[in-house]
C-alpha positions in Angstrom: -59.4 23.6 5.0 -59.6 25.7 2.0 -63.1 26.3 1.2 -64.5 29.0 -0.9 -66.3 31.2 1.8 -69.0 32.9 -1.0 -69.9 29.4 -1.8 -70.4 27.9 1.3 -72.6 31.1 2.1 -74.7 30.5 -0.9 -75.0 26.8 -0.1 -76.0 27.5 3.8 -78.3 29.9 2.5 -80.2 27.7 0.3 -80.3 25.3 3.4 -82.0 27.6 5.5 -84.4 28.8 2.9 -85.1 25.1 2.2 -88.5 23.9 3.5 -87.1 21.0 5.7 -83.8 23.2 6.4 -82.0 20.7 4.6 -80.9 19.7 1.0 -80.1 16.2 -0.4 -76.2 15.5 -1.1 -77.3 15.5 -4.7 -78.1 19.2 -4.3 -74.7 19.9 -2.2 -72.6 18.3 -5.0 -74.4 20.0 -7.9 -73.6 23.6 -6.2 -70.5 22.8 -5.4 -69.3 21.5 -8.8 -71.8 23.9 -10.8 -73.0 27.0 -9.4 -72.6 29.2 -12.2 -70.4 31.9 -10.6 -68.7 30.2 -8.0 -68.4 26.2 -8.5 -65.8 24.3 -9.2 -66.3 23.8 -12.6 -66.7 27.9 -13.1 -63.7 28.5 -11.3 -60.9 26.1 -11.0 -61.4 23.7 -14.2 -58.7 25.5 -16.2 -56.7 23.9 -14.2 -56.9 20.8 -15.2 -53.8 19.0 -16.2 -50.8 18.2 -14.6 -50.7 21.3 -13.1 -54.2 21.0 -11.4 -56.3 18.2 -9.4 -56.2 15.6 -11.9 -55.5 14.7 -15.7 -57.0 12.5 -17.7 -56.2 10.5 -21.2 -56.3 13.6 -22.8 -53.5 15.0 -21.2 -51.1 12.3 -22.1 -51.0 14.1 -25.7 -52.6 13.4 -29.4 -53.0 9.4 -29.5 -55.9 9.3 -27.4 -58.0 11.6 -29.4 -56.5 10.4 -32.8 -57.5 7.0 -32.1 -60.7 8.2 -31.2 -61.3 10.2 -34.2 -60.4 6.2 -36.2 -63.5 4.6 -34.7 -65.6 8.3 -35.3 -64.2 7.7 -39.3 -65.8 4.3 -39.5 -69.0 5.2 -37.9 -69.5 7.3 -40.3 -68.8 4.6 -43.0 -70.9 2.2 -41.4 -73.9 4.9 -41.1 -73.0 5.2 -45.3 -71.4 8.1 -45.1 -74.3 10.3 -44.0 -74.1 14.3 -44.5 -74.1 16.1 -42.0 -72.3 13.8 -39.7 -72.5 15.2 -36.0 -70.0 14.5 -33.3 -71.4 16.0 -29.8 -68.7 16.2 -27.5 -70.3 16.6 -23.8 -68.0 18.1 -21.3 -65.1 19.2 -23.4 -62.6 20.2 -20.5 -60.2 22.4 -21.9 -60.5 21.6 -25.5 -57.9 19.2 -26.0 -59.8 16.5 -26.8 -61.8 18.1 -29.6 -58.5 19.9 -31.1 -56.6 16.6 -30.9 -59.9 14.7 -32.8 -60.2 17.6 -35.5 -56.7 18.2 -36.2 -56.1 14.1 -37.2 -59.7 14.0 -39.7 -59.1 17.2 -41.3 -55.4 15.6 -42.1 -56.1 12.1 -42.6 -60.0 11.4 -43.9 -61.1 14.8 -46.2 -63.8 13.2 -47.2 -65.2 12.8 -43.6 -64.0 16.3 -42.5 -66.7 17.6 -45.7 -69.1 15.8 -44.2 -68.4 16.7 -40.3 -70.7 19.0 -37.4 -68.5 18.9 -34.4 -70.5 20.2 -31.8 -69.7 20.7 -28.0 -72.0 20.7 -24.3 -70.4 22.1 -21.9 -71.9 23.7 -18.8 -69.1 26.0 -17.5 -68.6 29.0 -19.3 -65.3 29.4 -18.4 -64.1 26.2 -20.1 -66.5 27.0 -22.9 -64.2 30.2 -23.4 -61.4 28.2 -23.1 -62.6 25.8 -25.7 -63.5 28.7 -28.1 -60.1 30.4 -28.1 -58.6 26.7 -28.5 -60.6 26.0 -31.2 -61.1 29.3 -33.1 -59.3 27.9 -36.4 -61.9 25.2 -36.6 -65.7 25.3 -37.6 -67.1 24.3 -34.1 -70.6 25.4 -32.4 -71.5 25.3 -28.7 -75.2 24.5 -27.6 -76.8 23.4 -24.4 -78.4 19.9 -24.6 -81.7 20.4 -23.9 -81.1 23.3 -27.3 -80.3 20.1 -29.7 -83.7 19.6 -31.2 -85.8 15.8 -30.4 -84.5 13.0 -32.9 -82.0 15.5 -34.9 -78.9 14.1 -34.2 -77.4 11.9 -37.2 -73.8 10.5 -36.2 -72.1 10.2 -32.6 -72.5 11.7 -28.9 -69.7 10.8 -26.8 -68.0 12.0 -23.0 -64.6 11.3 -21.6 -65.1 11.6 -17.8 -68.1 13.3 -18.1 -70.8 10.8 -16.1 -68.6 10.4 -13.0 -68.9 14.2 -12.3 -72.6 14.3 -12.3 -74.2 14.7 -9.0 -75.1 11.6 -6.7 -77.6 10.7 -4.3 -76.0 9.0 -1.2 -77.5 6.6 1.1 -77.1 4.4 4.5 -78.4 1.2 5.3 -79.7 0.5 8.7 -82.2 -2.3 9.9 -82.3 -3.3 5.4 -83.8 0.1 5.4 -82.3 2.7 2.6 -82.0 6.2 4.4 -81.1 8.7 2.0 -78.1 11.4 3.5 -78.8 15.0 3.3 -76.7 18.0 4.1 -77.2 20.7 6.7 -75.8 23.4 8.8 -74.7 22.6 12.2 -77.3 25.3 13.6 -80.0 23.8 11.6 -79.7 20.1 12.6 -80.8 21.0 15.8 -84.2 21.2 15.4 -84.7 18.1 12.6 -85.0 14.3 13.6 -82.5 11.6 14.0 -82.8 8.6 12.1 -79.3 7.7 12.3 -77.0 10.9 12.7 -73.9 10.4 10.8 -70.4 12.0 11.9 -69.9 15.5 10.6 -66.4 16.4 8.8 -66.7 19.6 9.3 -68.4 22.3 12.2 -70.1 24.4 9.4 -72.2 21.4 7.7 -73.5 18.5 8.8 -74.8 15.1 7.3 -78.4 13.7 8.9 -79.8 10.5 7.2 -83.8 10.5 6.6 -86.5 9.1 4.8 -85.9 9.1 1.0 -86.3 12.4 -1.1 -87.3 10.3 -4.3 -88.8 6.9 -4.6 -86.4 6.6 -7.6 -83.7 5.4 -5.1 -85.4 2.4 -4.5 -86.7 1.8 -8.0 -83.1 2.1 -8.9 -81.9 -0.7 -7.5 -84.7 -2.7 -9.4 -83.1 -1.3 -12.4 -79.9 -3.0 -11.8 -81.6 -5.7 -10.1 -79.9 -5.5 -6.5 -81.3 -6.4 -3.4 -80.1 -3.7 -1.1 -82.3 -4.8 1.7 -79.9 -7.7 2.1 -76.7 -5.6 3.3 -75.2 -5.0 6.1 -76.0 -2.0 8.8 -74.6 1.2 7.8 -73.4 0.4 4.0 -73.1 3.4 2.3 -72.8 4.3 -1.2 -74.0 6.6 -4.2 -77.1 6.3 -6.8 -76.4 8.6 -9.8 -80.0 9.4 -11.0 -78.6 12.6 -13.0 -77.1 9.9 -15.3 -80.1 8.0 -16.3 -82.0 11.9 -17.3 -78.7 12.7 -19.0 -79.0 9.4 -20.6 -82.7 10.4 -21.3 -81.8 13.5 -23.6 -78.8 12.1 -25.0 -81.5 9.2 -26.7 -84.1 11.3 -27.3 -82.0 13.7 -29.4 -80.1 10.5 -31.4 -82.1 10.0 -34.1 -79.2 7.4 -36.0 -75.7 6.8 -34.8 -74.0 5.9 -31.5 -73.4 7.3 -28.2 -69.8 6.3 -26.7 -69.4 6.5 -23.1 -65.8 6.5 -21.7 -65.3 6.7 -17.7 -64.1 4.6 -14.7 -66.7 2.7 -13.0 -68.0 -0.7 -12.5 -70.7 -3.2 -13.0 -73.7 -3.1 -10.9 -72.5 -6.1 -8.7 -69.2 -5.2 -8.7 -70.2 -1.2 -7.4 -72.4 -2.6 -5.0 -70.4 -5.4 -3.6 -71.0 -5.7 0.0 -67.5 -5.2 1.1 -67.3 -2.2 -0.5 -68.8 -0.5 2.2 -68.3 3.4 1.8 -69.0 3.8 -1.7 -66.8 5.5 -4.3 -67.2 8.7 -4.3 -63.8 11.0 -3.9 -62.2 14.1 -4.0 -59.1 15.1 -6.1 -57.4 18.3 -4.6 -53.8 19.3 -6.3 -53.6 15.4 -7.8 -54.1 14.3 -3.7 -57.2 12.2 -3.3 -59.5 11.2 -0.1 -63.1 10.7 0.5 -64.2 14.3 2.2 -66.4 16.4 0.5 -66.6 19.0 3.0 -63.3 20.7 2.8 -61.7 22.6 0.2 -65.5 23.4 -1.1 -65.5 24.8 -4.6 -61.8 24.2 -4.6 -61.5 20.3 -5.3 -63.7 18.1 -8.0 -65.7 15.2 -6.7 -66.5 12.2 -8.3 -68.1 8.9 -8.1 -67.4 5.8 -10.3 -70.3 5.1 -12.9 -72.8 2.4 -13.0 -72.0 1.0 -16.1 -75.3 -1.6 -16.0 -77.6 1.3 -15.2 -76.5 2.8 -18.5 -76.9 0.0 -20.2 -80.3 -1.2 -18.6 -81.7 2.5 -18.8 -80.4 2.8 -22.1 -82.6 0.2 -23.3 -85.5 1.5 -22.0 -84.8 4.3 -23.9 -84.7 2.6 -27.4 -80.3 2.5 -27.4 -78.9 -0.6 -28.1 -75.7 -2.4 -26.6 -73.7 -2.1 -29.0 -70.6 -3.6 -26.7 -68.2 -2.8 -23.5 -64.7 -3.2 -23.2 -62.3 -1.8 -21.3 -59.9 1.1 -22.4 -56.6 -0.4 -23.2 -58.5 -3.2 -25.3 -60.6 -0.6 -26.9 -57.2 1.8 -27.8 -55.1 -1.5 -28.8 -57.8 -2.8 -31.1 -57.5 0.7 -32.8 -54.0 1.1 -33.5 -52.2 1.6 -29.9 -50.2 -1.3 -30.3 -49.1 -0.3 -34.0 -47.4 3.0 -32.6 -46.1 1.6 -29.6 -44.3 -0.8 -32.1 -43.2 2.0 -34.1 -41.3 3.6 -31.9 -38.5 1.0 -32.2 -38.2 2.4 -36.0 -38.0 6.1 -34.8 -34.7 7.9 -34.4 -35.2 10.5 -31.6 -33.0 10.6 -28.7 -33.7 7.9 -26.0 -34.8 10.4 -23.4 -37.9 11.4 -26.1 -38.3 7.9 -26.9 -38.7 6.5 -23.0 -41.1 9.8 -22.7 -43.1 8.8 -25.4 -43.3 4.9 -24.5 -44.1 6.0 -21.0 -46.7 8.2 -22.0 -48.5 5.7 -24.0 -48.4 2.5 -21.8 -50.4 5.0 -19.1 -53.4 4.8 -21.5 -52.9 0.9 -21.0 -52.5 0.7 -16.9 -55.1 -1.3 -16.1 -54.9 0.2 -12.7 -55.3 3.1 -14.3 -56.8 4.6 -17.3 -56.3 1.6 -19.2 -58.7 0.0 -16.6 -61.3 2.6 -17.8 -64.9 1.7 -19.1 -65.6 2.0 -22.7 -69.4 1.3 -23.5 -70.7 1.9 -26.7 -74.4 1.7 -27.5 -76.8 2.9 -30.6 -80.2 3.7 -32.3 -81.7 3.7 -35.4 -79.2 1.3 -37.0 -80.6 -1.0 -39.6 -80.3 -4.7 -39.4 -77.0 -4.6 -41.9 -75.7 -1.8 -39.6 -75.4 -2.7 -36.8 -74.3 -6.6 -37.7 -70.8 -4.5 -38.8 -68.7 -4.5 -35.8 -66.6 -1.6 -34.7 -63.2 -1.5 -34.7 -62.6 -0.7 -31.3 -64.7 -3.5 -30.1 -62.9 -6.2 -31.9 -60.4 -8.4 -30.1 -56.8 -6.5 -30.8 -54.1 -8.9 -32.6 -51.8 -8.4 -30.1 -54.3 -10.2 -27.8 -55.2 -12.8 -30.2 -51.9 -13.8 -30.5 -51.4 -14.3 -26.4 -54.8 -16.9 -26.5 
């Protein structure tokens, strides 16, 4: 174990000054990813990279956030060219995405980089350090955002990996009853009740499954129209409910444009299948992953795959529009992945460079990995001619056409 000992002192504390001695896992996961001073993502997200727990797209180098920045350009056109144009990037890791995205439109599309507001939301403000001194050639502002003003927001909000890192709610079935899992210290559980007691990873806390803290749980599942009552005894998995009120204020503060949503998750019958029994949620500690939240706390990121019909379903109640979902490696190969791939047997560079480079680019097409990513793509305020225009990265690639 390699816990942060400050952090698990702050998070037994606000157990036992917790009315029930107790706090949901929502809470736990939340503290440990975003205390302010000593979470995770205050602490060890500089790491990120090869170098740290994980990497993502990003770190593969400029083609993810080029091809990005393609499908940004005709947004933009599609929207007739609308100034200011605002791209929100929420949870900007280290910066790389945004450099990689600004760098390619102030070189390739002037007339969009005249009309561009690239903000950023990001929550640590060790990474929003990071991402100023990364970005201090560049005109780029950082707000919270709840600070974005209601229905100002003319352009584009989009996340890489941003919705899997939100905090979950877990639960257990027993008897088709939902008990929601909370988290306590071993000294505490003593004195609360037992409907079912599930096994502890670790002496210092403890999980105990009770009565719901939310009705939401349950109306959640109406959402997504599942009928959880019908599993089998102790089925466990995750309800991301901090998704659907980020989803909330991402909508509300949209007044015209799209919001693009990029993460690894599944369908709503596909993340609640029966046989997957335990859930998703996991832990990446130095690019090692399991499924135990209670070590290395404040030392290892958690995450849980994302509900892409929840976003979708909430998204409408909300007034955004499906606009499409695809998976990654369609979405980058319908925007130009396969033209550089192809290019490379034109370049003269020695063959070590060139297997580097043809390596580096197939990982964003794994479809066990990153390739296998979800893309969804929704919108609001788009007039009838609009939205019939479809988006580049949505379109069927040639490459694929020609294998039907």
């Amino acid at each position: 174990m390699n816990s942060n000992p400050a952090l698990c002192e702050v998070i037994a504390h606000r157990i036992a000054t917790s009315s029930q001695k107790r706090i949901t896992f929502a809470e736990f996961m939340d503290m440990v990813l975003y205390h302010p001073e000593l979470g995770y993502y205050s602490t060890k997200a500089v790491n990120l990279g090869k170098q740290g727990d994980f990497f993502t797209s990003v770190h593969l180098g400029a083609d993810f956030g080029e091809l990005l920045a393609v499908q940004f350009v005709q947004m933009w056109e599609i929207l007739e060219r609308p100034v200011p144009f605002s791209l929100v990037e929420m949870g900007a890791g280290q910066g790389l995405l945004a450099l990689d995205i600004l760098k390619y439109i102030q070189q390739q599309s002037p007339d969009f980089w005249n009309a561009l507001d690239y903000v950023i939301v990001e929550k640590s403000p060790v990474l929003r350090q990071e991402q100023q001194q990364r970005l201090q050639e560049f005109s780029v502002r950082w707000c919270d955002l709840e600070e974005i003003p209601s229905h100002s927001i003319t352009g584009c909000f989009f996340s890489n990996e941003l919705v899997d890192a939100l905090p979950v709610h877990q639960f257990v079935l027993e008897q088709g009853k939902l008990w929601e899992i909370f988290v306590t210290t071993q000294q505490e559980s003593k004195t609360l009740p037992s409907p079912p007691t599930l096994p502890t990873p670790l002496p210092s806390f403890v999980e105990i499954a009770d009565t719901p803290s939310t009705l939401k749980l349950l109306e959640y599942f109406n959402l997504v129209e599942i009928n959880i009552s019908d599993y089998p005894d102790s089925y466990r998995s995750e309800v991301n409910l901090a998704a659907l009120d980020w989803l909330s204020l991402v909508a509300n503060r949209l007044q015209r444009g799209y919001l693009l949503t990029i993460d690894y998750g599944y369908s709503a019958n596909r993340y609640y299948n029966p046989r997957r029994s335990q859930g998703t949620l996991q832990c990446y500690y130095h690019h090692q992953r399991h499924n135990d939240p209670y070590i290395n706390i404040g030392e290892q990121d958690i995450t849980a795959h994302v509900d892409f019909t929840a976003l979708e379903r909430w998204g409408e109640r909300c007034g955004l529009d499906k606009v499409g979902f695809t998976e990654q490696a369609l979405f980058l190969m319908a925007l130009g992945l396969g033209e550089r791939i192809s290019a490379l047997s034109y370049t003269e560079q020695p063959i070590s460079q060139l297997l580097h480079r043809r390596d580096v680019l197939h990982q964003l097409l794994d479809p066990l990995g990153l390739g296998g990513f979800g893309v969804l793509v929704q919108s609001k305020g788009l007039t009838t001619e609009e939205a019939a225009q479809p988006l580049k990265g949505l379109s069927v690639p040639e490459q694929i056409q020609m294998q039907m």
